[in-house]
C-alpha positions as CSV (number, residue, x, y, z in Angstrom):
1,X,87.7,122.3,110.6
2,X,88.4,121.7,107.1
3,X,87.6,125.1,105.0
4,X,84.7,124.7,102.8
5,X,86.5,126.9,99.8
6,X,88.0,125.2,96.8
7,X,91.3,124.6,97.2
8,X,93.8,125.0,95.1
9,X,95.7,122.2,94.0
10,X,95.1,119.4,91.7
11,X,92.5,116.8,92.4
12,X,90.5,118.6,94.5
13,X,87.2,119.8,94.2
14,X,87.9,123.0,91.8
15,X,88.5,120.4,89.0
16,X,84.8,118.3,89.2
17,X,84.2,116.9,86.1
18,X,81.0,116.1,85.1
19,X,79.8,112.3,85.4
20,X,79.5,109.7,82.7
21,X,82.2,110.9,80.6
22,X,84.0,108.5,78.7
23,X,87.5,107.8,79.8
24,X,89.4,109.1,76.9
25,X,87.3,112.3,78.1
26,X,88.3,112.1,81.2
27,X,91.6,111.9,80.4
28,X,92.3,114.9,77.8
29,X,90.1,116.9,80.7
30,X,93.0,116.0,83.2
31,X,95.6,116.8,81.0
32,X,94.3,120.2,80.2
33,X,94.2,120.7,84.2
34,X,97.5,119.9,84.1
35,X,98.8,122.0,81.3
36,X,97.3,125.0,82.6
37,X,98.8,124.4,86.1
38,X,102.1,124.2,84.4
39,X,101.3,127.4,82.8
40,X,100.8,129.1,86.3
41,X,104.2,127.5,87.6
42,X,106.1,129.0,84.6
43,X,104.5,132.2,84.9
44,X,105.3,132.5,88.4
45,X,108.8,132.3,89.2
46,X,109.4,128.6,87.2
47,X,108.8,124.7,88.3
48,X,110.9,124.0,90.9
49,X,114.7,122.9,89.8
50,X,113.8,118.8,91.3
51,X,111.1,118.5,89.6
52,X,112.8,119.2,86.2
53,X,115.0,117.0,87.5
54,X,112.9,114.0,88.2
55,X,111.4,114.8,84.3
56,X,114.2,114.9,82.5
57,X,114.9,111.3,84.1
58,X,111.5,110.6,83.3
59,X,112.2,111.1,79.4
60,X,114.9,109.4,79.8
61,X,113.3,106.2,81.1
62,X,110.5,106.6,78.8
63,X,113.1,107.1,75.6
64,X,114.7,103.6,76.7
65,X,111.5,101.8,77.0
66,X,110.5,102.8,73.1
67,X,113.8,102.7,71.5
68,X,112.9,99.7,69.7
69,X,109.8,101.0,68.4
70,X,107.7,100.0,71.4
71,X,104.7,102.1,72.8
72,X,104.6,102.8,76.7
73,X,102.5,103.9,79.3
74,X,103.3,106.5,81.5
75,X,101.2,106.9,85.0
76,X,102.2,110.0,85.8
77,X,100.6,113.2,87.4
78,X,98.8,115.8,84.9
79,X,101.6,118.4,86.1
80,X,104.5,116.6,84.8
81,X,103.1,115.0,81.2
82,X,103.4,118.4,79.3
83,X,107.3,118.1,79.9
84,X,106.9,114.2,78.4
85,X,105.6,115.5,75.2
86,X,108.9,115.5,72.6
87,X,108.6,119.4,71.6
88,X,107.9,120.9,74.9
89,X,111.0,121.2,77.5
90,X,110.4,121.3,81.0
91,X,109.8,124.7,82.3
92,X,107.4,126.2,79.5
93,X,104.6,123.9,77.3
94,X,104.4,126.5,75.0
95,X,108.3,126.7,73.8
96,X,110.7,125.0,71.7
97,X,113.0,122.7,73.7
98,X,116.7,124.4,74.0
99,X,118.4,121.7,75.2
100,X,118.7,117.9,75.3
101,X,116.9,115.2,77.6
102,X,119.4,113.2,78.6
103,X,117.9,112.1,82.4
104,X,121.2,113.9,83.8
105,X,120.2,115.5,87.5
106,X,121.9,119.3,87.4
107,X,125.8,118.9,88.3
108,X,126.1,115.3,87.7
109,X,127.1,115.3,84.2
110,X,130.2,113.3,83.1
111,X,129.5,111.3,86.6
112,X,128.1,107.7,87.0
113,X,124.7,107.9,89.6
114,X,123.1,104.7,90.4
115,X,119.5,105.2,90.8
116,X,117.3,103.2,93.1
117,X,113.6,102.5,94.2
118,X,111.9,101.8,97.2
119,X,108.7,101.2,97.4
120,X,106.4,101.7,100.8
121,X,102.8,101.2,101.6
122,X,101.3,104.4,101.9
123,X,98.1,105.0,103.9
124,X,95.4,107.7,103.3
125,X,96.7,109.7,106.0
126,X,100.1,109.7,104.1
127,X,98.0,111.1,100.9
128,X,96.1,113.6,102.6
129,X,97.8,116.9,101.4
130,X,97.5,118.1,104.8
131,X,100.2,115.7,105.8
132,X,103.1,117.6,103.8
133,X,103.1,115.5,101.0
134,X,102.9,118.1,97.9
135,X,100.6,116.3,95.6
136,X,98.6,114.5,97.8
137,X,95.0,115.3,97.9
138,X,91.9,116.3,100.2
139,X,90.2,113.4,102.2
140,X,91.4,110.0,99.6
141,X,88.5,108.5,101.9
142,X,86.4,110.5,100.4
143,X,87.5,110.3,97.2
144,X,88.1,106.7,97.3
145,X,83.6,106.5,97.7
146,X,83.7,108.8,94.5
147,X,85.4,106.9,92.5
148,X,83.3,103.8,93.3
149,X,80.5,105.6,92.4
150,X,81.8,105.9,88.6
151,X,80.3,108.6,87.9
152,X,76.8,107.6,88.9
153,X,75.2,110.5,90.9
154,X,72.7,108.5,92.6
155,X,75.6,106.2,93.8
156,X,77.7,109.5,94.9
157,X,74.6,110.8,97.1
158,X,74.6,107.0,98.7
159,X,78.2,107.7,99.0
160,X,77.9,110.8,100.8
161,X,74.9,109.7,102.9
162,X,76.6,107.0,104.2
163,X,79.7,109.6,104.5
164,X,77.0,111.8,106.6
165,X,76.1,109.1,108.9
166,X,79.8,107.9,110.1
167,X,80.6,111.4,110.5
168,X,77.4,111.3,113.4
169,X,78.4,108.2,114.6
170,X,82.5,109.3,115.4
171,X,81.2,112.6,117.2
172,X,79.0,110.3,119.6
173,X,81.9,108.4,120.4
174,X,84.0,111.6,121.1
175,X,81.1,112.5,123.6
176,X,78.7,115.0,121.9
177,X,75.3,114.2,121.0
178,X,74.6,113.1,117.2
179,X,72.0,111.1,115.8
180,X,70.3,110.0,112.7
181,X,68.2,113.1,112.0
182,X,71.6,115.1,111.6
183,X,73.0,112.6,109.3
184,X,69.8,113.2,107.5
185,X,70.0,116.6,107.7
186,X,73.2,116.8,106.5
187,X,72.2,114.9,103.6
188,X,69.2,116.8,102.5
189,X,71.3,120.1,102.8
190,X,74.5,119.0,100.8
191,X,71.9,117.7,98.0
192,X,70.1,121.4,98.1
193,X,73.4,122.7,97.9
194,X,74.2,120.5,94.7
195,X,70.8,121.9,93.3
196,X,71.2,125.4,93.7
197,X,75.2,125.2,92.2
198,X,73.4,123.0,89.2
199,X,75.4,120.1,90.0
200,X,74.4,116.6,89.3
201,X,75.5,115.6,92.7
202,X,76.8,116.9,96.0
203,X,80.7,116.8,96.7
204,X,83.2,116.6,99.1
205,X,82.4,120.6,99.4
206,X,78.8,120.1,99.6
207,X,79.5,117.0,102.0
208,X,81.6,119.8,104.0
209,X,79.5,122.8,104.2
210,X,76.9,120.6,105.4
211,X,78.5,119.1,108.4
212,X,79.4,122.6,109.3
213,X,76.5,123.9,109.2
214,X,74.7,121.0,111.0
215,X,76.8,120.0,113.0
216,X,79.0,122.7,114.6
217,X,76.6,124.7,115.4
218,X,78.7,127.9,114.5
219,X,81.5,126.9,117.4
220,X,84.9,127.0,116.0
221,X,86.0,125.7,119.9
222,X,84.5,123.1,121.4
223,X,82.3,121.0,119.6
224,X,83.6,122.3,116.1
225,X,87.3,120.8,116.7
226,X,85.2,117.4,117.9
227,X,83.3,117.8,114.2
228,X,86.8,118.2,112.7
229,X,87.9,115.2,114.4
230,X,85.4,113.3,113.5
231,X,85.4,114.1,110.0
232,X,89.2,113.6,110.0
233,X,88.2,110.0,111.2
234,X,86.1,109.4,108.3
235,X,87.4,111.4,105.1
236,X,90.7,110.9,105.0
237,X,90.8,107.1,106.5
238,X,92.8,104.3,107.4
239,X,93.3,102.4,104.6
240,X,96.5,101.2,103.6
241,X,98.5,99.9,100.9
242,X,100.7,97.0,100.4
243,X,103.4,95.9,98.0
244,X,102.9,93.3,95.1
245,X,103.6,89.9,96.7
246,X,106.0,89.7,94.0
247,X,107.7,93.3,94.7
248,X,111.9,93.3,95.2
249,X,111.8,94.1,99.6
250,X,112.7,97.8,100.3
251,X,112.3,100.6,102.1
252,X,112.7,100.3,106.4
253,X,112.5,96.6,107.0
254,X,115.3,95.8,104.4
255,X,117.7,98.6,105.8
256,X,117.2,97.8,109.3
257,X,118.4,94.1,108.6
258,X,121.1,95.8,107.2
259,X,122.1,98.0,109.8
260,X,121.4,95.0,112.6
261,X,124.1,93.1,110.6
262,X,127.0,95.8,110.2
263,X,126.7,96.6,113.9
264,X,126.4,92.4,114.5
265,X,122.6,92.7,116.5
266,X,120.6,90.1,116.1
267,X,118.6,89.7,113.1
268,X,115.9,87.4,110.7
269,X,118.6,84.5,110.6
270,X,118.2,84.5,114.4
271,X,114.4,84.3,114.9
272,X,113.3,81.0,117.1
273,X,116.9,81.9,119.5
274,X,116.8,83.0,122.8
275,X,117.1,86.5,123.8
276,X,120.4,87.8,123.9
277,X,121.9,90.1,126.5
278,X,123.8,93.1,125.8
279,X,125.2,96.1,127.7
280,X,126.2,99.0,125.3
281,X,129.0,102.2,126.5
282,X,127.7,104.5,123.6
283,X,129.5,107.5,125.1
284,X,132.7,106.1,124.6
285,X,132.3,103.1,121.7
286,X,131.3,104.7,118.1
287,X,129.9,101.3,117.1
288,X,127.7,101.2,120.7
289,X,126.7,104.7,120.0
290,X,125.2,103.6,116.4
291,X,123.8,100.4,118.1
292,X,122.2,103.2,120.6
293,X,120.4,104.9,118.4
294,X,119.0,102.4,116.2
295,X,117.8,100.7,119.4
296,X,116.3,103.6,121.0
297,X,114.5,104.6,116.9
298,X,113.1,101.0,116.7
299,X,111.8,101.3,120.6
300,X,109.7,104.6,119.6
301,X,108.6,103.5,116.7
302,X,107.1,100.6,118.2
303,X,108.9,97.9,117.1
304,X,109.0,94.5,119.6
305,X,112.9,94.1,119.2
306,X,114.8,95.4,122.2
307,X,114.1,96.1,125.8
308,X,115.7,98.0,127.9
309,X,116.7,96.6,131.3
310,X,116.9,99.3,134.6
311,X,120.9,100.3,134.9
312,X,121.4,103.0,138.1
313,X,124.2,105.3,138.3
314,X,126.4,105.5,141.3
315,X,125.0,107.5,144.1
316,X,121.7,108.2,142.0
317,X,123.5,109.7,139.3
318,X,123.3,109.3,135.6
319,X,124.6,105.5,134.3
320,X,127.4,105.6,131.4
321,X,125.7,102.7,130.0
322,X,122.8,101.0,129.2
323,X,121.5,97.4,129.1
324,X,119.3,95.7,126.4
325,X,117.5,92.9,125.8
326,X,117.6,91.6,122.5
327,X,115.1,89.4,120.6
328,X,114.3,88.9,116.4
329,X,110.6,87.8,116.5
330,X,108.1,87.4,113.6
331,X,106.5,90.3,115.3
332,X,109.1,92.8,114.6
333,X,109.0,92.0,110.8
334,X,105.3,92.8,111.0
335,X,105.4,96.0,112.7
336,X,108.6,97.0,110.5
337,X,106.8,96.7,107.5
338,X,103.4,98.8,109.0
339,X,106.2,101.4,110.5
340,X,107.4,101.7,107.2
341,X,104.8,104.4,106.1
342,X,106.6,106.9,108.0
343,X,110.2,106.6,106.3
344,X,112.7,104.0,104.4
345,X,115.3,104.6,107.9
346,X,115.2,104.2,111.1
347,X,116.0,107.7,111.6
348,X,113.1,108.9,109.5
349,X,111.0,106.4,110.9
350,X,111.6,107.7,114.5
351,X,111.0,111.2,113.9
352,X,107.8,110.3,111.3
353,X,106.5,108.8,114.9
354,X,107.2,111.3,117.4
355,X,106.0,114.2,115.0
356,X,102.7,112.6,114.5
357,X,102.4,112.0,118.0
358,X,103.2,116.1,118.5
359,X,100.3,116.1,115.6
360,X,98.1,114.1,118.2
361,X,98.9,116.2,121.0
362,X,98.3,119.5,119.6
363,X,95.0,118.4,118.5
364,X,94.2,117.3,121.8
365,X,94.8,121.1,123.1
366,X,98.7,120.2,124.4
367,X,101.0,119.3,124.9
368,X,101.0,119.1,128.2
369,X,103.8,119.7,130.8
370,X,104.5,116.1,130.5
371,X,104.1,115.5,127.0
372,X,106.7,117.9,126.6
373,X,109.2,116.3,128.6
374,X,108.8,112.7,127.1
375,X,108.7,114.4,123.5
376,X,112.1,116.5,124.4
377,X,113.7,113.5,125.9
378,X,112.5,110.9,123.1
379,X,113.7,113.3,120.2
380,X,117.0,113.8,122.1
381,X,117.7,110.0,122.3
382,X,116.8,109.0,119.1
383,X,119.3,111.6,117.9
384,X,116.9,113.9,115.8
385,X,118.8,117.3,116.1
386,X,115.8,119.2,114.3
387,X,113.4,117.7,116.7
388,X,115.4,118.0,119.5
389,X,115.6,121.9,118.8
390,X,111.4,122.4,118.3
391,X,110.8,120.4,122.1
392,X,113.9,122.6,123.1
393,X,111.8,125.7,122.2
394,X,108.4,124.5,123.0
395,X,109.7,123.4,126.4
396,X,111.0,126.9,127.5
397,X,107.3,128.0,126.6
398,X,105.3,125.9,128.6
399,X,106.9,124.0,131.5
400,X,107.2,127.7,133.4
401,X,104.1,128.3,133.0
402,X,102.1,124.9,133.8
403,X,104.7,122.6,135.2
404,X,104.5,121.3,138.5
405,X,107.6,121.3,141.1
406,X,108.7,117.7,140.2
407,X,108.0,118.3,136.1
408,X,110.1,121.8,136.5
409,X,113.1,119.5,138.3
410,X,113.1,116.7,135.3
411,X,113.1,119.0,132.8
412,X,116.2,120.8,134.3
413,X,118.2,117.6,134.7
414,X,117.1,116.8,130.7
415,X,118.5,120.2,130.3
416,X,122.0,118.8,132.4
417,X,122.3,116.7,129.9
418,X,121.6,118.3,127.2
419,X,124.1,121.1,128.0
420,X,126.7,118.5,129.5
421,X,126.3,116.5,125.9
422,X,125.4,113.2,127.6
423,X,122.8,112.1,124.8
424,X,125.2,110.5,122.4
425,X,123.3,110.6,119.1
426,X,123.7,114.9,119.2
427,X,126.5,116.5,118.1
428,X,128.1,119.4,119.9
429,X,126.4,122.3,119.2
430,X,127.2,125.6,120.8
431,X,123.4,126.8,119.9
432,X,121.6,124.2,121.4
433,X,123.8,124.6,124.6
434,X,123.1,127.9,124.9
435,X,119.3,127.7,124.3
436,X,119.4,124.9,127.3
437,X,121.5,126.9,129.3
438,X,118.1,130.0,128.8
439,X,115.4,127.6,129.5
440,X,117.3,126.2,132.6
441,X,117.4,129.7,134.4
442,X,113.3,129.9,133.3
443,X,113.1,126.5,134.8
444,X,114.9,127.2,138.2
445,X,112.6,130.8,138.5
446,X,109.3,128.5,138.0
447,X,110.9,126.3,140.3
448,X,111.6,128.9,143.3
449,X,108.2,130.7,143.0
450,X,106.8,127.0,143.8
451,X,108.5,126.4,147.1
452,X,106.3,128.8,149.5
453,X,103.4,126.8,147.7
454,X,104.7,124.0,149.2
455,X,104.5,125.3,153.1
456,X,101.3,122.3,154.5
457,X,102.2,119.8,152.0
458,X,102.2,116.5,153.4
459,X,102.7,114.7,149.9
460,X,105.9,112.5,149.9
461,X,106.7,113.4,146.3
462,X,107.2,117.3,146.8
463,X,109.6,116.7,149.9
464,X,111.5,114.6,147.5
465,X,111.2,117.1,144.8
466,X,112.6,119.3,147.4
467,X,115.3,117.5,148.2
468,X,116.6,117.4,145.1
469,X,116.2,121.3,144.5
470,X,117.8,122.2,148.2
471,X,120.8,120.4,146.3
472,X,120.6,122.6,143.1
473,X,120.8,125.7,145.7
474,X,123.7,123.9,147.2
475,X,125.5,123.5,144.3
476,X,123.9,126.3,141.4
477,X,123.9,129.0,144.7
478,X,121.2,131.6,144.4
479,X,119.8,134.3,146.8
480,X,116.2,134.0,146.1
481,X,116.3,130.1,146.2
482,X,117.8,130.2,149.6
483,X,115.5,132.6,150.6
484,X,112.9,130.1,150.1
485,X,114.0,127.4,151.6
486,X,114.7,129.0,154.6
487,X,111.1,130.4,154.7
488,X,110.2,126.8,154.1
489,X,112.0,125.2,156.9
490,X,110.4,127.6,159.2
491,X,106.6,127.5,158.4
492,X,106.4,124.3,156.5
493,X,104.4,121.1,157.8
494,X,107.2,118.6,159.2
């Protein structure tokens, strides 16, 4: 569940300014925030060498915007405006600058950079500092209802009832009971709490102490990781942005138009045509490799583009190539744009989408044998080398233990292939090979210890799981699997 401390980063509930202060208020507040986290950067081992990159750009951009005497505006988070201010230099409010702001990055002076934007829409989950972003912040849902309430702390304790009450109604549809009297409850407490700290209204702490205490019922199991779901569901939300009608196109859409046209896929100028067949050799053709791989991102990440059409291998083996159909449709500019959140490539795209779904399966208690599998294989084909090597290592964990006999078997043919090199977005990588290489010999001893569970079965899917192990003995050898099958063949069912 989300800890009830303060945390301690800015914008969350450690910096709670009182209500009904006047903006320029406000404002010097957040700045001083600001200024003294800078303080406890430089104090403990320096800000971080990008971000005085990224501000010395900034006072660059800002020194060309008033070099004719103009004033600007500068949005910009409290951490970075101490190292706007002309005296102060980057690492240290409280010194003398040393040296001069020229917007260089480190190493690239006397060289010409081009710099570029790209702008996304974001969603609250995106925000959420629990995502990885650095200065994102607890629950924007949440926040997003504060800042409505403008400082009004009868509004805020609407804000938080109504808070209170979704929270009830998402953990009735994960199964548990909840009803009004708990969203009352919840209510009453968080506004005690408020009292007793002498605050003019309850917060997002308050709001979560509350719900803890209410709610889940001192379980950190069960019922407490379906109250940290639910409040999941409701304080960090769905909402999510969009560009300016008016905004120059960039991020994922516009670079995957550009990638369909250096590789000659179809693309916008085709929508309305018919679909268009295509059969790709990526193990042999660099260009049908590339074409592979941005099919195969586009395909995870949702996108209605291509589908794959069934291509068997020669006596059951693995095909050479594959077969796609290919189709532009106003659809896949939709679901371009929405897949967008999760990176400006299709590479980051892909693996923004498979590691949220790890997210989602780890939450859910898993992965699961099969989870596993799909996630190994999925990372694999989409290229994703860092992936690939986490569902390397998570696969050697669990498929021994909880894998079935035909779940064992198709994870050591993904190994096959791994080890054999046949997925044609990885590079060679003696590491890689060797770690498939381990978790193939712990996937053949799960496998044997499963054959004398087999002796009764009647279920066509282990004799054909059988099948295909008796041919791994034939052609892997191995004492104990022989063993096995022999004790098989003479006690099993026919």
């Amino acid at each position: 569940m989300p800890p009830a401390a303060p945390a301690t980063t800015c914008g969350t509930d450690w910096w709670r300014p009182p209500p009904r202060l006047t903006p320029e208020a406000l404002r010097r507040a957040a700045l001083l925030t600001g200024w003294a986290l800078r303080r406890d950067a430089a104090a403990s081992g320096g800000v971080p060498a990008p971000d005085l990159a990224r501000e010395r750009w900034m006072r660059s951009a800002v020194a060309r915007a008033t070099a004719d005497g103009a004033r600007a505006a500068v949005v910009v988070g409290a951490f970075h405006a101490p190292a706007l201010l002309p005296g102060h230099p980057a690492g240290d409010p409280d010194r003398p600058a040393a040296a001069a702001s020229d917007g260089t990055p480190p190493g690239a002076a006397g060289r010409h950079r081009e710099w570029t934007t790209s702008l996304i829409p974001y969603t609250y989950a995106l925000l959420d500092e629990r995502s990885g972003y650095p200065a994102g912040i607890r629950d924007p849902e949440w926040q997003h209802l504060v800042l409505e309430a403008a400082g009004d702390p009868a509004a805020t304790e609407d804000a938080l009832t109504r808070a209170a009450v979704r929270i009830c109604a998402e953990l009735r549809g994960l199964g548990h009971p909840s009803g009004p009297a708990d969203a009352r409850e919840i209510a009453r407490l968080a506004g005690d709490l408020a009292r007793l700290r002498a605050l003019p209204a309850p917060g997002r702490g308050e709001l979560v102490e509350a719900v803890q205490t209410v709610l889940a019922q001192g379980e950190p199991y069960g019922r407490g990781r379906a109250v940290a779901q639910a409040m999941e569901r409701v304080l960090v939300g769905t909402r999510s942005g969009r560009p300016a009608p008016g905004a120059p196109r960039c991020g994922l859409a516009p670079a995957v138009e550009s990638e369909l046209a250096a590789l000659g896929l179809p693309g916008p100028d085709t929508a309305g045509a018919d679909a268009r067949d295509m059969r790709l050799d990526p193990l042999r053709s660099d260009r049908d490799r590339r074409r592979e791989l941005l099919l195969r991102r586009l395909a995870v990440c949702g996108v209605p583009y291509a589908q794959e059409k069934d291509v068997s291998g020669t006596g059951g083996a693995d095909a050479l190539t594959s077969r796609w159909e290919l189709r532009w449709t106003p659809a896949t500019a939709a679901v371009l744009t929405a897949a967008g959140t999760r990176g400006v490539t299709a590479a980051q795209a892909a693996e923004g989408t498979l590691r949220e779904r790890r997210r989602g399966e780890e939450a859910d208690g898993g992965p699961t044998a099969a989870q596993c599998l799909h996630g190994l294989e999925q990372a694999a084909l989409c290229g994703l080398p860092g992936l690939t090597g986490e569902r390397l290592t998570e696969a050697a964990d669990v498929l021994p233990a909880s894998a079935t006999l035909p779940e064992l078997l198709t994870g050591l043919a993904l190994m096959d292939r791994l080890r054999a090199g046949h997925f044609p977005g990885l590079a060679a990588d003696e590491d890689r090979t060797a770690r498939a290489a381990a978790a193939a010999d712990l996937l053949t001893a799960a496998a044997v210890r499963q054959v004398d569970g087999l002796t009764g079965s009647e279920d066509p899917d282990d004799a054909r799981a059988l099948l295909e192990l008796a041919h791994r003995a034939d052609r892997d050898g191995g004492i104990r699997l022989t063993a096995a099958l022999a004790r098989l063949a003479a006690d099993g069912s026919p």
